[in-house]
Structure formats: structure tokens, C-alpha cells
C-alpha positions in Angstrom: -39.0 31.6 -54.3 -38.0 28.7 -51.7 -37.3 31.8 -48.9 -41.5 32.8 -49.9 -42.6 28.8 -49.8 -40.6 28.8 -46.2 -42.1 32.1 -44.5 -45.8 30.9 -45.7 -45.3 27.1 -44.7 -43.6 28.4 -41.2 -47.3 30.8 -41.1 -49.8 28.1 -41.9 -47.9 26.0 -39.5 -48.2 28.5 -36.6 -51.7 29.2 -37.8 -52.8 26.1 -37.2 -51.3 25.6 -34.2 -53.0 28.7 -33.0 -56.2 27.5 -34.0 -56.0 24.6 -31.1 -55.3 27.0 -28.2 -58.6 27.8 -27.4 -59.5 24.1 -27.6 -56.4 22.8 -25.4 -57.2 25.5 -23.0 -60.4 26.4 -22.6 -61.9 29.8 -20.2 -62.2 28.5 -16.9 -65.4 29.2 -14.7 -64.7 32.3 -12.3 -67.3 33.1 -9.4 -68.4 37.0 -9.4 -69.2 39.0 -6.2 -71.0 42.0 -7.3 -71.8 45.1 -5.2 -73.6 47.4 -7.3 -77.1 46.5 -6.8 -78.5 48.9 -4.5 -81.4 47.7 -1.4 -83.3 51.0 -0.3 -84.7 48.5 2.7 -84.2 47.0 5.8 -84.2 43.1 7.1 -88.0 42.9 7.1 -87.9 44.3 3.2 -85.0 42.2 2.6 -86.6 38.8 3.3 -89.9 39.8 1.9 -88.0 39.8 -1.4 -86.3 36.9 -0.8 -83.0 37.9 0.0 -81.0 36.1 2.9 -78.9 38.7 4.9 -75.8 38.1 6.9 -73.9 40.0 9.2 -70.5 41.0 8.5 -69.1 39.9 11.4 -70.4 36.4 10.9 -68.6 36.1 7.5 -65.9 33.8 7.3 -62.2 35.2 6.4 -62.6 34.5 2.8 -66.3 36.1 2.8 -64.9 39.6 4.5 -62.0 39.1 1.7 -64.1 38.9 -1.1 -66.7 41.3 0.1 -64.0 44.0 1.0 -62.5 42.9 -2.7 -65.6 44.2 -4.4 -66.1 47.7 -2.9 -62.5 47.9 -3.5 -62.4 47.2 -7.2 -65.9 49.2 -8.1 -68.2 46.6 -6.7 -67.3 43.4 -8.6 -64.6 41.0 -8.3 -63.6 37.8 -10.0 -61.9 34.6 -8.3 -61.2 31.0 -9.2 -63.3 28.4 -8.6 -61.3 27.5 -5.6 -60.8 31.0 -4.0 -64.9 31.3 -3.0 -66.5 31.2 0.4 -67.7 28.3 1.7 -71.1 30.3 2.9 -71.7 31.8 -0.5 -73.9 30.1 -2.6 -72.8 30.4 -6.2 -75.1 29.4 -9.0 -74.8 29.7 -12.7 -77.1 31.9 -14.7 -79.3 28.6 -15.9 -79.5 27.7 -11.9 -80.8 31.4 -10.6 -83.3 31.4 -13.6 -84.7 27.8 -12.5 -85.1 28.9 -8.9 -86.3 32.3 -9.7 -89.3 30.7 -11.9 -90.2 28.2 -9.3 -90.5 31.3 -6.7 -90.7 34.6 -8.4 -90.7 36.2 -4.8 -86.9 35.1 -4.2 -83.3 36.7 -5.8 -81.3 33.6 -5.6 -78.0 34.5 -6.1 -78.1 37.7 -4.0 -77.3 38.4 -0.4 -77.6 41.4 2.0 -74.4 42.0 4.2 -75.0 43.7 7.0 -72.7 46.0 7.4 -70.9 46.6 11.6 -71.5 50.4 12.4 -67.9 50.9 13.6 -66.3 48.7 10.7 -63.4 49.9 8.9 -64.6 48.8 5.3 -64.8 51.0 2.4 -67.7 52.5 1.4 -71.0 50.7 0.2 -71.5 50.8 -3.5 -75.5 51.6 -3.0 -76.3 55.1 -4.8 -76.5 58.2 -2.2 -79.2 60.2 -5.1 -81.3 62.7 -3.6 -84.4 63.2 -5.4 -86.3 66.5 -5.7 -89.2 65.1 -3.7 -87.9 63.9 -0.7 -87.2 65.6 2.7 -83.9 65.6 4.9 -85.6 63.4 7.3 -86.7 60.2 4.3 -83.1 60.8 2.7 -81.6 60.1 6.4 -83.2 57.2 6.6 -81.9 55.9 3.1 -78.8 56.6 3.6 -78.9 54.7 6.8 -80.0 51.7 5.5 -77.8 52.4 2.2 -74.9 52.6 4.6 -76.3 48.8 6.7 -77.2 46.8 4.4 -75.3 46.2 0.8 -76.6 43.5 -1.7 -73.8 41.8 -3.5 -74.6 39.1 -6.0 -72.9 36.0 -6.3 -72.7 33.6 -9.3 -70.5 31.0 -11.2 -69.4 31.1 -14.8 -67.7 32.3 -17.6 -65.6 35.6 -17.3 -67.0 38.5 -19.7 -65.5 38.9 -23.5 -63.4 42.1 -22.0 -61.7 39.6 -19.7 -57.9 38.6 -20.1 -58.8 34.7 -20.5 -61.0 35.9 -23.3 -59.3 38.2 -24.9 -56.2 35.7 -24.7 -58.4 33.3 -26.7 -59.6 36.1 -29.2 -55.8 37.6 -29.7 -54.7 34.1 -30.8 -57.5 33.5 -32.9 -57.3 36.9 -34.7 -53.4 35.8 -34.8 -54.2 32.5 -36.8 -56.4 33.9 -39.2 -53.9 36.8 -40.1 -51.1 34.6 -40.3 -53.3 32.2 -42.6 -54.1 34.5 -44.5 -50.6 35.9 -45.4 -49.4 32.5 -45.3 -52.0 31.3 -47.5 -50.9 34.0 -49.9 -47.1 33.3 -49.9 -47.8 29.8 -50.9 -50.3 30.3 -53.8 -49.1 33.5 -55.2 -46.4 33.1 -58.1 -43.1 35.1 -58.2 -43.5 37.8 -60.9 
């Protein structure tokens, strides 16, 4: 009987203790560069929708890193809050939604890098689909401007559920409750 009182005082302890982690350390803000949005225009298309586009070249170190990052790793990679580029403009969700309603005609939050044609960068993440209506000479020309110009968004804030800060939080969580539970149990249940 004292060994069962033990075992579910030691699992209500750690229970509880669980059940603090994801106060004491809560998900930090990450900043996403995403590549899969696809542009099926050049410049003057690009700033008609409100899109700012920036040549490759002119990136800093940490922009090219970041941007190379992304096609890399299937067109989106997470940093810290101190790992961005200084030229990117990262906004939260609430931020792009505010400018976007004050200008419907702008994408805050997304940028068009213009891609060098003799760069040694992986390939853009912009789709290559040819259509049943178009002719060799339009698809061409979209995969010439696929191939420039490649959108990537950029924003600030929490990481996904599937990410390892989250799931972290969520394992020791699910941990707490189980080990209530069976704690829980130990202590109220009588030795027969």
C-alpha cells in the first residue's frame, strides 16, 4: 500500500510540474520565408499588385541565405527572431490584414526576388503546368518569367502545431494528464 501511495504522489508531483512547462517556456515567435506562391508576371505586373521586387544581387548575406534556405527546404523556412534580414519586412498576420484593408491593391508581406540569369541557386518553387490551351511560344514566356521572378512571403509569428516547439509543449501536456490520471488513481483506489 505505501509503495502505491509513493508511485502516485511521485505522478501527481511530476504532473504538476509538467503542467508549468508550457507557462515557464512559452513558443517563441519565428519569422517564415515562403516560396511557394507562384507570380505568372513581370516587374510592371508585380507592382501593379503591389508587390516590391528586389534583385538578388542586391540582397544582403542573410537575405541570399534565407532565400536560398527556402527553395532548399520545399519553399519555406523558419528562423529566430534574430536570424532575419534587415531588408525584409516581417509583419504578423494581424499587421498584413490592417495594411491589406487600408489598400486592397497591395500584398504586404510578399516580395518578388529577381532572380540573376547566370546564378547558381536552386530552382524556383513557381509551378512549370502546361495547360491544354496554350501554345509553345505563351508557355516560353511563363516559364521565363517563372524562372526571374519568385514571390516569397515573409511574416512573424508563432511556428505551426506540427512544429517541434509545439509539439514539445503538447508531448508534456499529454504527459501530465496521463500521469494524473494514473496517479490520481493510485492514490484513491483501495488495495483489494
Amino acid at each position: 500500500m505505501k509503495t502505491r501511495n509513493k508511485l502516485g504522489t511521485a505522478l501527481v508531483v511530476l504532473a504538476i510540474v509538467l503542467f508549468t512547462v508550457p507557462a515557464l517556456f512559452p513558443v517563441q515567435a519565428m519569422l517564415t520565408h515562403d516560396t511557394r506562391d507562384s507570380t505568372f508576371g513581370g516587374e510592371e505586373q508585380l507592382e501593379e499588385q503591389g508587390i516590391d521586387s528586389i534583385k538578388y544581387d542586391n540582397l544582403s548575406e542573410a537575405g541570399k541565405e534565407l532565400y536560398v534556405q527556402a527553395l532548399e527546404n520545399g519553399g519555406e523556412y523558419r528562423v529566430s527572431t534574430e536570424q532575419g534580414a534587415a531588408e525584409f519586412d516581417y509583419m504578423t498576420s494581424a499587421e498584413r490584414a490592417q495594411l491589406q484593408g487600408e489598400n486592397p491593391e497591395h500584398r504586404p508581406g510578399v516580395i518578388a526576388i529577381e532572380r540573376p540569369d547566370d546564378a547558381d541557386l536552386p530552382p524556383a518553387d513557381e509551378p512549370l503546368n502546361r495547360g491544354p490551351s496554350e501554345n509553345d511560344e505563351e508557355y516560353e514566356q511563363h516559364r521565363e518569367q517563372v524562372q526571374r521572378y519568385d514571390l516569397m512571403a515573409i511574416s512573424k509569428g508563432p511556428p505551426p502545431l506540427g512544429a517541434t516547439p509545439q509539439l514539445l509543449r503538447l508531448a508534456a501536456t499529454l504527459l501530465a494528464v496521463v500521469s494524473f490520471g494514473i496517479g490520481g488513481y493510485l492514490l484513491s483506489s483501495k488495495a483489494t
